[in-house]
N, CA, C and O of each residue as an XYZ file, in Angstrom:
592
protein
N      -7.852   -138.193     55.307
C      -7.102   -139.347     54.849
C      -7.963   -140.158     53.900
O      -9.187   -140.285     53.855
N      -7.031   -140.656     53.181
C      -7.920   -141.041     51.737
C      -7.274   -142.695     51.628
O      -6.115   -143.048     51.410
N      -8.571   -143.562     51.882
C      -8.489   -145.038     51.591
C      -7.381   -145.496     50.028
O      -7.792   -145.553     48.869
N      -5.977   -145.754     50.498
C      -5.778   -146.469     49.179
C      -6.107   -147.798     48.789
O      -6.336   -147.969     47.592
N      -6.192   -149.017     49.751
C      -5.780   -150.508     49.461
C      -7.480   -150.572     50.017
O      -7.332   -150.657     51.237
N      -9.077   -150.575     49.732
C     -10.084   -150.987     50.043
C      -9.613   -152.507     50.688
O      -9.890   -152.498     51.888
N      -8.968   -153.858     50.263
C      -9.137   -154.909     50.321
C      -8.048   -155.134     52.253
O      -8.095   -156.061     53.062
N      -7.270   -153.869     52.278
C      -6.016   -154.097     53.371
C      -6.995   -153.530     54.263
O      -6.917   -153.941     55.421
N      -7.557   -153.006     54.108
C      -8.383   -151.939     55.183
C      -9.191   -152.586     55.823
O      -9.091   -152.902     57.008
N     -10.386   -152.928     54.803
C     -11.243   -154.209     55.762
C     -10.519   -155.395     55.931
O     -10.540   -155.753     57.108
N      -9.789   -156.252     55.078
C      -9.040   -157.342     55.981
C      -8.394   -156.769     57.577
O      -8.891   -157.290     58.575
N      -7.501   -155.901     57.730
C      -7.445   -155.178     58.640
C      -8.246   -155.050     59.775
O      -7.954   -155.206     60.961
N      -9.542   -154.671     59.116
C     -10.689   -154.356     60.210
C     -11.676   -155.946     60.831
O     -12.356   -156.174     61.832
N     -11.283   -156.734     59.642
C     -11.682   -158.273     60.100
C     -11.052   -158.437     61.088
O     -11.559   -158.662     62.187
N      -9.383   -158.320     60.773
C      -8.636   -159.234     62.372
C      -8.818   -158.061     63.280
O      -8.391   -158.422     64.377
N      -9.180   -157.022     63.338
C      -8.993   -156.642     64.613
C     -10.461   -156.752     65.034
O     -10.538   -156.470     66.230
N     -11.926   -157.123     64.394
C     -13.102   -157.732     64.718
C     -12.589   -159.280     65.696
O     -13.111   -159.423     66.802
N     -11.706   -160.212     65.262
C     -11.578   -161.221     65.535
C     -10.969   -161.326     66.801
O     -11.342   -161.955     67.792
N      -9.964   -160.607     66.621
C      -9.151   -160.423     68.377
C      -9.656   -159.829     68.791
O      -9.584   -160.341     69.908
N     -10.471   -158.694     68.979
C     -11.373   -158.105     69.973
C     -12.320   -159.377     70.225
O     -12.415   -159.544     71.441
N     -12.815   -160.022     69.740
C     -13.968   -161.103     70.148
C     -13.261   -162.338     70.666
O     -13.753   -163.122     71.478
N     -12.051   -162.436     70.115
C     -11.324   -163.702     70.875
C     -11.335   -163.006     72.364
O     -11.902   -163.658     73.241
N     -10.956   -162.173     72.606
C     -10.221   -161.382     73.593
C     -11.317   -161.452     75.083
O     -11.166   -161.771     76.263
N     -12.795   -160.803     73.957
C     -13.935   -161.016     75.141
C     -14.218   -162.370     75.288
O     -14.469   -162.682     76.452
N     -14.244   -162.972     74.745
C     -15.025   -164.478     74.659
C     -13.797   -165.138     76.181
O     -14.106   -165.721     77.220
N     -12.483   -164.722     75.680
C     -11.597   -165.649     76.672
C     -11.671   -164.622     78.277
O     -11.621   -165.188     79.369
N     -11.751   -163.630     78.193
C     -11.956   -163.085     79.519
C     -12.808   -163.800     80.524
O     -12.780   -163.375     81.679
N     -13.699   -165.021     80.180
C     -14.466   -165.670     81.536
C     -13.579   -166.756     81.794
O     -13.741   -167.196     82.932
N     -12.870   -167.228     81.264
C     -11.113   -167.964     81.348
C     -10.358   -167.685     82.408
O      -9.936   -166.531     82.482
N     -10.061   -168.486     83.298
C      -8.784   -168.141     84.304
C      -7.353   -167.736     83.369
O      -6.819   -168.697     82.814
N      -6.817   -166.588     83.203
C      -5.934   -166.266     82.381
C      -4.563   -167.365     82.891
O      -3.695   -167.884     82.189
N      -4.728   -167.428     83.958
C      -3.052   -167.909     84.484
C      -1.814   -166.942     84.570
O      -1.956   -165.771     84.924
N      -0.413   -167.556     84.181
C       0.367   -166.682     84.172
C       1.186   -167.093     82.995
O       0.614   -167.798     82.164
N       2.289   -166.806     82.812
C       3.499   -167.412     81.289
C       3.872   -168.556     81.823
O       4.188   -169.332     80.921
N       4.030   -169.218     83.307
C       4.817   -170.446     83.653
C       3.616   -171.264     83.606
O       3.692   -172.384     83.099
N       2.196   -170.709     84.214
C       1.477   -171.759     84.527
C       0.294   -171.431     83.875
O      -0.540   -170.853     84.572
N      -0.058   -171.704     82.442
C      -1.143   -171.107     81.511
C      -2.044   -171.393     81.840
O      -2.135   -172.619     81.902
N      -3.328   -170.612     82.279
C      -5.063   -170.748     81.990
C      -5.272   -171.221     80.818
O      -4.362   -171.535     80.051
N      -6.950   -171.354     80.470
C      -7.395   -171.460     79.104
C      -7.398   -170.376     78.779
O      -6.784   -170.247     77.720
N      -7.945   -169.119     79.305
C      -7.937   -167.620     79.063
C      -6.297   -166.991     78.240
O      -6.181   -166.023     77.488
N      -5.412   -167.769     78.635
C      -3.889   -167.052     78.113
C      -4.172   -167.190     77.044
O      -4.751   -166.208     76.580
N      -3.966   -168.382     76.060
C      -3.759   -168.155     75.003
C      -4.774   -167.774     73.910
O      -4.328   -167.598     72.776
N      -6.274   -167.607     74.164
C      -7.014   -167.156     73.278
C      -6.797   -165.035     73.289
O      -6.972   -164.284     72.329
N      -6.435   -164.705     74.548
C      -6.065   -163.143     75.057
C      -4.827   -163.226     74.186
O      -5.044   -162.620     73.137
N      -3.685   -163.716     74.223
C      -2.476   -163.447     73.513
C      -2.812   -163.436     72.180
O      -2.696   -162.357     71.599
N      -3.301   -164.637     71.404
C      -3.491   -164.453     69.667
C      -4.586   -163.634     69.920
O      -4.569   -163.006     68.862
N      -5.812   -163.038     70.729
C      -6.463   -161.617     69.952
C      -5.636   -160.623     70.155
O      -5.464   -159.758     69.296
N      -4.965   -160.618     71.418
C      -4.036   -158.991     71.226
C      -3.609   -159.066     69.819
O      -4.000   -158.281     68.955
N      -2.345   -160.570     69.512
C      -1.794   -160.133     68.318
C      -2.189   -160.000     67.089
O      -1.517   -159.539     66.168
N      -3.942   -160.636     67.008
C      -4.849   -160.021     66.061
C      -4.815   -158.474     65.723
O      -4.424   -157.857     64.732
N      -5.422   -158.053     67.030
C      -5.655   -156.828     66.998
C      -4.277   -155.728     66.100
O      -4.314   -154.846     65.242
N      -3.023   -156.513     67.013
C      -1.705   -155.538     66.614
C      -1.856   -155.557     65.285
O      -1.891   -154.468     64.712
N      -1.958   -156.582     64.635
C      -1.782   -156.945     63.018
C      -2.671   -156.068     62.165
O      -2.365   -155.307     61.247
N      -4.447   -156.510     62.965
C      -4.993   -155.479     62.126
C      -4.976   -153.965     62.105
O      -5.238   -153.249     61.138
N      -4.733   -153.707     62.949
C      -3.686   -152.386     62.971
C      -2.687   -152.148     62.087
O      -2.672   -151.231     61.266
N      -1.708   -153.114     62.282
C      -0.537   -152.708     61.302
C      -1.501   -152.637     60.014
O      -1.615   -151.543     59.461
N      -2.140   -153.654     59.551
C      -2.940   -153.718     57.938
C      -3.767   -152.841     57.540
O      -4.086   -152.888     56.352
N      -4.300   -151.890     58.324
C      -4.904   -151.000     58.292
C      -4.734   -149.499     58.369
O      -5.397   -148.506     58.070
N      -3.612   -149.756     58.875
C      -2.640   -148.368     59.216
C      -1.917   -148.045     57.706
O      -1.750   -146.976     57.120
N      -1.579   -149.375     57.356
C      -0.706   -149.475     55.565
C      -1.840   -148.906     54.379
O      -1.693   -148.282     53.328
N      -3.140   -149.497     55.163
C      -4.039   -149.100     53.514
C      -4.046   -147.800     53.066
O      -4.081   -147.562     51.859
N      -4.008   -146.737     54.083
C      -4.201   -145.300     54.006
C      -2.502   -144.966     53.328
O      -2.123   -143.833     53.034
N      -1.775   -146.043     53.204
C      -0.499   -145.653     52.395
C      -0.407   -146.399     50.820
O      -0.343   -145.725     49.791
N      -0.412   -147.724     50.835
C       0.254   -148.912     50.211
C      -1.151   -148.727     49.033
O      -2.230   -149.056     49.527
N      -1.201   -148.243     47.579
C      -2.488   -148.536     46.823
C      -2.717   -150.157     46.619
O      -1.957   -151.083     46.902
N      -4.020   -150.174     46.034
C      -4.587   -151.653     46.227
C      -5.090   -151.915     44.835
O      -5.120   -151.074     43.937
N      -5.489   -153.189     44.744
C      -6.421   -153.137     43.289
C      -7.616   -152.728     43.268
O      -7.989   -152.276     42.186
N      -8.560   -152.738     44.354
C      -9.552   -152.764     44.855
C     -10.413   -153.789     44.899
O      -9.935   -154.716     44.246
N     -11.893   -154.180     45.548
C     -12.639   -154.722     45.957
C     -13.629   -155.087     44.635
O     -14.346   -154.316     43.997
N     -13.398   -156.614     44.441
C     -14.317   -156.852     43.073
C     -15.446   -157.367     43.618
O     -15.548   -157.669     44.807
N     -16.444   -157.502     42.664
C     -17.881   -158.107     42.665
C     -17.864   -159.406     43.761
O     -16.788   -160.000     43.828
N     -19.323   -160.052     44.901
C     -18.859   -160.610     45.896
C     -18.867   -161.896     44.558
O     -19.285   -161.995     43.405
N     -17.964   -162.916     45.781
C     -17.857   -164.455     44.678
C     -18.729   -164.902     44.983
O     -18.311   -165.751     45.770
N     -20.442   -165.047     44.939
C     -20.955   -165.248     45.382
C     -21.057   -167.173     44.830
O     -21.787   -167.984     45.400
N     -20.229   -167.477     43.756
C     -20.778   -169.237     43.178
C     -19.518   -169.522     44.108
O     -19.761   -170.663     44.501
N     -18.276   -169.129     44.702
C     -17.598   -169.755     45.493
C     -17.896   -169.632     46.895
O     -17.699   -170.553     47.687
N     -18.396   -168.443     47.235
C     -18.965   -168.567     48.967
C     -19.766   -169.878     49.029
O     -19.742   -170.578     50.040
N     -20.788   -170.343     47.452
C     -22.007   -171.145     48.015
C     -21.095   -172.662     47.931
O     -21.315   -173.664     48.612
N     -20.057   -172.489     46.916
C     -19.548   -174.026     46.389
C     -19.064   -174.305     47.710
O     -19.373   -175.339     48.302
N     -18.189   -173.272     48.278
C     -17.176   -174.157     49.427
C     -17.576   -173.951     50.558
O     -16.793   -174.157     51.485
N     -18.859   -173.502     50.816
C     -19.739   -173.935     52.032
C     -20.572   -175.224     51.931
O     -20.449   -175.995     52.883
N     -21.388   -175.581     50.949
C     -21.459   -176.878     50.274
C     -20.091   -177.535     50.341
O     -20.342   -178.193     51.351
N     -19.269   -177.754     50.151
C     -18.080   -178.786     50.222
C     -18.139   -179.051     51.533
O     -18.417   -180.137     52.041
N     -17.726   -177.485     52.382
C     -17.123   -178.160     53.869
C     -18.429   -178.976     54.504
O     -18.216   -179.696     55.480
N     -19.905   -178.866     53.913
C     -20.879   -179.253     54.791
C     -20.691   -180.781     54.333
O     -20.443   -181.637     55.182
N     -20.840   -181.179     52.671
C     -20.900   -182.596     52.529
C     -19.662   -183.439     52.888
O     -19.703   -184.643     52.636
N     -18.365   -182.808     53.557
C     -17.581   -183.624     54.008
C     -17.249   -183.787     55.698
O     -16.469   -184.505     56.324
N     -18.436   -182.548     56.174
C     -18.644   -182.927     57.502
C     -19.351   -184.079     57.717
O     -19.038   -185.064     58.386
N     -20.774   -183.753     56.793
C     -21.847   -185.328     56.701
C     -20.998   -186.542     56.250
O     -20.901   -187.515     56.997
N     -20.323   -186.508     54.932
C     -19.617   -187.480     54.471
C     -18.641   -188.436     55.592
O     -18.347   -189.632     55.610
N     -18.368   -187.472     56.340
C     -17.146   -188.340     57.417
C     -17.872   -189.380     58.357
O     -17.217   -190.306     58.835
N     -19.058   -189.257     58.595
C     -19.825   -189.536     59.645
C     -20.899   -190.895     58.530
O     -21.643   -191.805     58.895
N     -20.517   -190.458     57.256
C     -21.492   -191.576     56.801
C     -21.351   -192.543     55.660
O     -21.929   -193.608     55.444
N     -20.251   -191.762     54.851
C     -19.691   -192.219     53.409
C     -18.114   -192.768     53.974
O     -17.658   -193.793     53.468
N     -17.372   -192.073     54.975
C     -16.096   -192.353     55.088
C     -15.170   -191.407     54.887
O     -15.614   -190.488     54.198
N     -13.928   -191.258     55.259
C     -12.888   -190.269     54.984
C     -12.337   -190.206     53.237
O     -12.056   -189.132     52.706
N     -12.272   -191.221     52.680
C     -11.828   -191.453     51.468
C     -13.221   -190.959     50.270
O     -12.847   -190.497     49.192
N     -13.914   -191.014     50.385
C     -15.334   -190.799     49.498
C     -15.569   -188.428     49.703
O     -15.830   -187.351     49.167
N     -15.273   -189.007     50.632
C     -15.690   -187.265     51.919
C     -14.284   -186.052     51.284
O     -14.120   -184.855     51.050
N     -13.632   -187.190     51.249
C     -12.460   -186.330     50.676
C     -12.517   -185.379     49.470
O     -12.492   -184.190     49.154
N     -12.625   -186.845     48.908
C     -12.947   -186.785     47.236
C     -14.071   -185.765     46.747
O     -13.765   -184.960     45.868
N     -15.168   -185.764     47.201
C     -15.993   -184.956     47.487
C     -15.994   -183.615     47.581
O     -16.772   -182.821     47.053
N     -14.889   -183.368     48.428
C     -15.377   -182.068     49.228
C     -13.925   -181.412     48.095
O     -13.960   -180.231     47.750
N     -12.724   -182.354     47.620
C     -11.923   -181.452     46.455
C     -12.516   -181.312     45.095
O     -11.830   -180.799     44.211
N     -13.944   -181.792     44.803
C     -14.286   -182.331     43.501
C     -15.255   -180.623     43.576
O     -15.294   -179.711     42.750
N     -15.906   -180.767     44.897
C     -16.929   -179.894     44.580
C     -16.271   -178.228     44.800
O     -16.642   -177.240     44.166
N     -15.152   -178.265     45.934
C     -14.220   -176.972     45.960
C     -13.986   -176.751     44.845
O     -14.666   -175.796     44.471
N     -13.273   -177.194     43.971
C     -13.028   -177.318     42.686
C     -13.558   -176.044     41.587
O     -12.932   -175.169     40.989
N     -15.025   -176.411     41.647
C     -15.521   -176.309     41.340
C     -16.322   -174.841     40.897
O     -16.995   -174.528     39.915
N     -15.861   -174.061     42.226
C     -15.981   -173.009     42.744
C     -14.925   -172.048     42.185
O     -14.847   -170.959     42.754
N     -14.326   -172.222     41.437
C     -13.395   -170.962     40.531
C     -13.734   -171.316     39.135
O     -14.422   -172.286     38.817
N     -13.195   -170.451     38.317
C     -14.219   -170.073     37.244
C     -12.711   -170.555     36.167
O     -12.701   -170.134     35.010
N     -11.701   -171.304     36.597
C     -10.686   -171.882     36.074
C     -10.662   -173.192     36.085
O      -9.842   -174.028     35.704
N     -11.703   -173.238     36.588
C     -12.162   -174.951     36.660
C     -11.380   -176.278     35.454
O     -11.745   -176.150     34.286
N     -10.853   -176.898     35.611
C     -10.428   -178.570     34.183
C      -9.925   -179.296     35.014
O      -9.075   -179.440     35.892
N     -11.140   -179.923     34.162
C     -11.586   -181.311     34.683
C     -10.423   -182.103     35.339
O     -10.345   -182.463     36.513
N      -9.526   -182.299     34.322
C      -7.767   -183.249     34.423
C      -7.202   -182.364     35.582
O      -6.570   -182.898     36.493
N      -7.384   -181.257     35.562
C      -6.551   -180.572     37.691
C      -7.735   -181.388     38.517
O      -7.133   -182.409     38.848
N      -8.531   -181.458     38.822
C      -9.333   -181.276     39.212
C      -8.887   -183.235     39.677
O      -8.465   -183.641     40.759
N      -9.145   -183.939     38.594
C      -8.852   -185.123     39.224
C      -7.267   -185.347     39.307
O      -7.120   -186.557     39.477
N      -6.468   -184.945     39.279
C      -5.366   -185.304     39.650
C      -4.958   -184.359     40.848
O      -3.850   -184.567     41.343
N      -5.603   -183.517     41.277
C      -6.166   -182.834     42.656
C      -6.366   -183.918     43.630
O      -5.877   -184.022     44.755
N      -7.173   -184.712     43.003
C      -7.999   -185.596     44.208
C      -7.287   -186.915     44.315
O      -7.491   -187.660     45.274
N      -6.350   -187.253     43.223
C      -5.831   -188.389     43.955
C      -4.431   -188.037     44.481
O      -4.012   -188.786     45.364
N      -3.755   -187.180     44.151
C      -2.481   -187.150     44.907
C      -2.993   -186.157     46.313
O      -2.390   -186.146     47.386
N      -3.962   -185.533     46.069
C      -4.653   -184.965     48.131
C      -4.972   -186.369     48.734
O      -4.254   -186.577     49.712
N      -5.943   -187.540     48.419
C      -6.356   -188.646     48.599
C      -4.639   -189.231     49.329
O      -4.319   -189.325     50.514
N      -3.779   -189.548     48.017
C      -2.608   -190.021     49.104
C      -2.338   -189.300     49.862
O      -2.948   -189.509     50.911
N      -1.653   -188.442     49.896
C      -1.395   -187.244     50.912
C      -2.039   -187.537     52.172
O      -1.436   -188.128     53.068
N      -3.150   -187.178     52.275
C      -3.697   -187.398     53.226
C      -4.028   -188.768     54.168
O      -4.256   -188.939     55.365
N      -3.930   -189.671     52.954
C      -4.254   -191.263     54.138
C      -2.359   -191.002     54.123
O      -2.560   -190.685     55.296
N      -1.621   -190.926     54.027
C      -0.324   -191.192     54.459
C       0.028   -190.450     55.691
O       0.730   -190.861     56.615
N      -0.654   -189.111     55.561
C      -0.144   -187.892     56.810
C      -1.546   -188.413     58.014
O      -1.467   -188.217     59.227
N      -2.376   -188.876     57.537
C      -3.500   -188.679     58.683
C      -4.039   -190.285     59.106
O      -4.539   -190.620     60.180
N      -3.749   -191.207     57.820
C      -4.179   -192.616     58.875
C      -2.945   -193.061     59.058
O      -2.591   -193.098     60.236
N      -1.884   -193.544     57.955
C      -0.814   -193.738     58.285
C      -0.174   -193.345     58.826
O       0.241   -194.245     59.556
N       0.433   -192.233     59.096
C       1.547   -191.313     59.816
C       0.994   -190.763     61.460
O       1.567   -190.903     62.541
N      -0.205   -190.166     61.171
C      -0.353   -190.009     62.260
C      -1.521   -191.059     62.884
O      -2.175   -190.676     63.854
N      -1.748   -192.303     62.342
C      -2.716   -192.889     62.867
C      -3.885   -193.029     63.584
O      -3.994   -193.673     64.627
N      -4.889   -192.333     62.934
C      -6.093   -191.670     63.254
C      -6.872   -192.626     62.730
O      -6.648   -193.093     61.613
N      -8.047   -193.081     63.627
C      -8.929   -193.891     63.324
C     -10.023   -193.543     62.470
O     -11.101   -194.138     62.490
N      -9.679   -192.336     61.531
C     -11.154   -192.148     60.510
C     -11.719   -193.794     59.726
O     -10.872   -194.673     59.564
N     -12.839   -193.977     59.402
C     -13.292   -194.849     58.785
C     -13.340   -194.562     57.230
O     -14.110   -193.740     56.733
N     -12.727   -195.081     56.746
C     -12.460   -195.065     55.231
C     -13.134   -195.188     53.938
O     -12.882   -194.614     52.879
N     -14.282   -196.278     54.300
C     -15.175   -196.221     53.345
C     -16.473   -196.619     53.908
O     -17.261   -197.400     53.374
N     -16.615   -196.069     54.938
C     -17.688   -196.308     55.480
C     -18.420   -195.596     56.707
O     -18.297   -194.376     56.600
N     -19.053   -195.927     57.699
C     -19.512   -195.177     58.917
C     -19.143   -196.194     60.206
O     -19.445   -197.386     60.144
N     -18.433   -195.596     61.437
C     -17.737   -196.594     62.557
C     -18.670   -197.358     62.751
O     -18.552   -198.285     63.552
């Protein structure tokens, strides 16, 4: 059998890495039952249906052709690990509103389609978005421009 889709195959082989490890990790979990759930149920249920999936995705590659597997991204692995880190620090020291801004300015940044004008009109309609869905709406005490 001859690999068509390289990119379905290992995605494939990711989720069924993931639900096999959800699967062990929740086994020291009292599973429970369907009426009366453990913590163990539901991390065992989404790896089984990991697993099923990466199966199905993997079972397709050896059919379905692919484009194949390009060069790694290696300036976006580093940009948007840098983002998520300065808006973990940012939350804790700059504020939710600064942290935000931040962490879409520098994501951003990280594709090679990058302008400037998306990029800030990215950040202020995410900026509303977000204080409307997360302080307003759902009223969450993040600190806004500052540290609690």
């Amino acid at each position: 059998m001859k690999i068509k889709s390289q990119e379905d195959f290992w995605a494939g082989l990711m989720f069924i890495a993931f639900g096999i490890a959800a699967i062990i990790i929740a086994r020291d979990y009292p599973f429970g039952s369907a009426m009366r759930m453990g913590p163990g149920y539901f991390p065992t249920a989404i790896g089984g249906c990991m697993v099923f999936l990466g199966a199905l995705i993997t079972a397709i590659s050896f059919k379905t052709p692919g484009v194949g597997i390009g060069p790694w991204p290696w300036r976006a692995m580093m940009l948007m690990s840098l983002a998520f880190a300065l808006f973990a620090w940012g939350m804790e020291h700059i504020g939710f509103i600064p942290s935000l801004a931040i962490l879409i300015a520098v994501s951003s940044l990280s594709t090679p389609h990058f302008r400037w004008k998306e990029m800030a009109l990215e950040i202020v309609v995410m900026l509303a978005g977000s204080w409307l869905l997360f302080i307003y709406g759902l009223e969450l005490s993040f600190p806004l421009w500052g540290s609690y």
